[in-house]
Backbone as JSON Lines, residues from 0, in Angstrom:
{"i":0,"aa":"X","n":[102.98,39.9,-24.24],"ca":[102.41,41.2,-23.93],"c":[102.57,41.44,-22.42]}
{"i":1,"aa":"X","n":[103.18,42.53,-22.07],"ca":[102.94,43.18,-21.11],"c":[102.14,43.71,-19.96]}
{"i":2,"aa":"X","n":[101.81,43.33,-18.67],"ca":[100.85,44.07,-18.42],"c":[101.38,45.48,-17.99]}
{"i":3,"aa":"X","n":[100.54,46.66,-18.23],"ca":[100.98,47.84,-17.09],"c":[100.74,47.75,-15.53]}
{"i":4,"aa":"X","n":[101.52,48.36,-15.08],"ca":[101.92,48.21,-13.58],"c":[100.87,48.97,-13.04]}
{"i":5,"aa":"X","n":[99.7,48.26,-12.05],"ca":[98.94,49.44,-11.42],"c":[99.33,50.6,-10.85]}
{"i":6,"aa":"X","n":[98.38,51.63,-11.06],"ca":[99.13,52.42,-10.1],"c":[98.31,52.87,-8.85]}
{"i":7,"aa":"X","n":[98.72,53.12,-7.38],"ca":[98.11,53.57,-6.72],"c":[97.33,54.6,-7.15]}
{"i":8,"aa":"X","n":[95.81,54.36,-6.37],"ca":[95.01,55.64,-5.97],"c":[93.97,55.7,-5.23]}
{"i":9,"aa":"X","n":[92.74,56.45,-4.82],"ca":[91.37,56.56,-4.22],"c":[90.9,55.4,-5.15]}
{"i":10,"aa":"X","n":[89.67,54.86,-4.19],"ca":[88.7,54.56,-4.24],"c":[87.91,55.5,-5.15]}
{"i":11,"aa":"X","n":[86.73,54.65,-6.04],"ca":[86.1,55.97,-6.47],"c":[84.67,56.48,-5.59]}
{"i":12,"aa":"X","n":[84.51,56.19,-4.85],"ca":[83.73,56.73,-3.92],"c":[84.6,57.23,-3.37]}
{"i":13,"aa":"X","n":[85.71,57.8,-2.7],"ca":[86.54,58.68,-1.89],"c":[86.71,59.5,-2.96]}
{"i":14,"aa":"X","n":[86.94,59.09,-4.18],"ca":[87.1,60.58,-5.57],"c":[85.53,61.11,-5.42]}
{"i":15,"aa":"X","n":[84.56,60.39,-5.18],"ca":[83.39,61.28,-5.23],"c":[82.98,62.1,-4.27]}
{"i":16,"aa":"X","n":[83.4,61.6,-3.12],"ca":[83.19,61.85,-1.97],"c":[83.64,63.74,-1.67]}
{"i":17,"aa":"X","n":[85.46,63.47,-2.23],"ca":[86.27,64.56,-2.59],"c":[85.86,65.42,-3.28]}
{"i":18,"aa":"X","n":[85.03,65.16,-4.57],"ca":[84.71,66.19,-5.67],"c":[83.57,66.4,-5.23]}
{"i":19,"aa":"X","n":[82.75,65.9,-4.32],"ca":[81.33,66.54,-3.94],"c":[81.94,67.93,-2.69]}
{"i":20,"aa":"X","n":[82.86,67.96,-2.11],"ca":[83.07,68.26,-1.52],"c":[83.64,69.54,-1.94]}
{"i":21,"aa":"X","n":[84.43,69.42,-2.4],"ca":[85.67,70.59,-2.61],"c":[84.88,71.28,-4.32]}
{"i":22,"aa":"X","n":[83.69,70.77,-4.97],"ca":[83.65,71.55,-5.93],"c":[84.13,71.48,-7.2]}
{"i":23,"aa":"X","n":[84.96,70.55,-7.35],"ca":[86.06,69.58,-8.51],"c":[85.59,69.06,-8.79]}
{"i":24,"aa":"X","n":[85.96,68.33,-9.87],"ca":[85.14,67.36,-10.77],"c":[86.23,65.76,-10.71]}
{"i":25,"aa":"X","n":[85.92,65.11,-10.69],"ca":[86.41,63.79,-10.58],"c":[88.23,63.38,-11.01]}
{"i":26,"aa":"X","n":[88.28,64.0,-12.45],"ca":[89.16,63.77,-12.9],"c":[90.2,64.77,-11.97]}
{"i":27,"aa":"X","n":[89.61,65.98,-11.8],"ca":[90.42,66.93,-10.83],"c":[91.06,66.32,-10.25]}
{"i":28,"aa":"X","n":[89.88,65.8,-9.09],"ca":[90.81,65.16,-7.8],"c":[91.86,63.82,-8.1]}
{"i":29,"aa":"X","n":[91.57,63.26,-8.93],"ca":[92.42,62.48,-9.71],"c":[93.99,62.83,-9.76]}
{"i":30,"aa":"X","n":[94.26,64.22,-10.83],"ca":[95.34,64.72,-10.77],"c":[95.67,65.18,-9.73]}
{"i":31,"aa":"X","n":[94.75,65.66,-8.96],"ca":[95.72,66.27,-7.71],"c":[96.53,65.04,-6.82]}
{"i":32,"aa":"X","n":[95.74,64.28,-6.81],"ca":[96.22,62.82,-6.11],"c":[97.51,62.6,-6.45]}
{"i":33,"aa":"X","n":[97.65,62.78,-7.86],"ca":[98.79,62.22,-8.68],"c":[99.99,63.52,-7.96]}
{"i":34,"aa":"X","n":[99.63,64.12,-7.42],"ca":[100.29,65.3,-7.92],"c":[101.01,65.83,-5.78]}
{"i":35,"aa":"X","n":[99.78,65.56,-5.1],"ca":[99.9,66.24,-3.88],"c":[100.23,64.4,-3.16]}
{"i":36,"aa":"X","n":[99.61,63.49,-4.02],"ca":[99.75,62.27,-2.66],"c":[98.5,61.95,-1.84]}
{"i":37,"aa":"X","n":[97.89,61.61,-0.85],"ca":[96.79,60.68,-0.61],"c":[96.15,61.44,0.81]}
{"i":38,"aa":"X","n":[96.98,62.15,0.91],"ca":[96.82,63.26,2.18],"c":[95.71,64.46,2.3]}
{"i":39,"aa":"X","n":[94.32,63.9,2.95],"ca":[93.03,64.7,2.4],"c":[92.79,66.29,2.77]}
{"i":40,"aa":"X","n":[93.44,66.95,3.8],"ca":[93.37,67.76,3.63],"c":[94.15,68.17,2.78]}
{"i":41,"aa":"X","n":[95.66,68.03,2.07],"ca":[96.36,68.83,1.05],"c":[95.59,68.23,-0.33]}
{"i":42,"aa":"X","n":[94.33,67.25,-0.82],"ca":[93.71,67.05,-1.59],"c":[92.47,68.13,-1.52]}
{"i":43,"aa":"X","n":[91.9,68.36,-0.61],"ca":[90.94,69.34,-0.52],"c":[91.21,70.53,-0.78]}
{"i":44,"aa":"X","n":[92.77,70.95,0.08],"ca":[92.99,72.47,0.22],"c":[92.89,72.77,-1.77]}
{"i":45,"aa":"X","n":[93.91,72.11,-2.3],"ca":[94.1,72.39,-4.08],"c":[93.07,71.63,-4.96]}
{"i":46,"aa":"X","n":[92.0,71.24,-4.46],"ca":[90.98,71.26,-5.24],"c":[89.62,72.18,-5.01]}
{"i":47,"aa":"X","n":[89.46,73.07,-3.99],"ca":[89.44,74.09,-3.36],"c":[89.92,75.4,-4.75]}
{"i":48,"aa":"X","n":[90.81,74.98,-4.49],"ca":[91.62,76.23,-4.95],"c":[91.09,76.51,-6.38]}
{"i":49,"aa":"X","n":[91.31,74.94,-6.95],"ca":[90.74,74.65,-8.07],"c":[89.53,75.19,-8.75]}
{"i":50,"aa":"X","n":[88.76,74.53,-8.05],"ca":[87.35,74.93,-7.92],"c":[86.82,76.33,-8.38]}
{"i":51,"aa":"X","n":[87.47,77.01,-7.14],"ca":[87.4,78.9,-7.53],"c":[87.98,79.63,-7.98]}
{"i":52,"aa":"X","n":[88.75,78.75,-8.96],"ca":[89.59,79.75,-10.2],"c":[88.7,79.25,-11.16]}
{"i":53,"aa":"X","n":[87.91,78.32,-11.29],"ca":[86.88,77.81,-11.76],"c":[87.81,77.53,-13.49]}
């Protein structure tokens, strides 16, 4: 058996930290991570965005 390969990401206190912040919900900032990279203001700006398209 195989293991799967970790994959980078936040801490989950930095995911909470993020979603207390920007209005997102956990898993949000999750994908955005996946998506924008580890870089907190371009994590904030699109969970932000997120947020108020609600």
């Amino acid at each position: 058996m195989t293991k799967d390969p970790e994959r980078p990401g936040l801490a989950a206190e930095a995911v909470r930290t993020l979603a207390r912040e920007s209005g997102a919900t956990e898993q949000q900032i999750r994908d955005i991570v996946l998506l924008v990279g580890f870089d907190r203001s371009s994590i904030l700006r699109e969970a932000r965005l997120l947020a108020k398209d609600g």
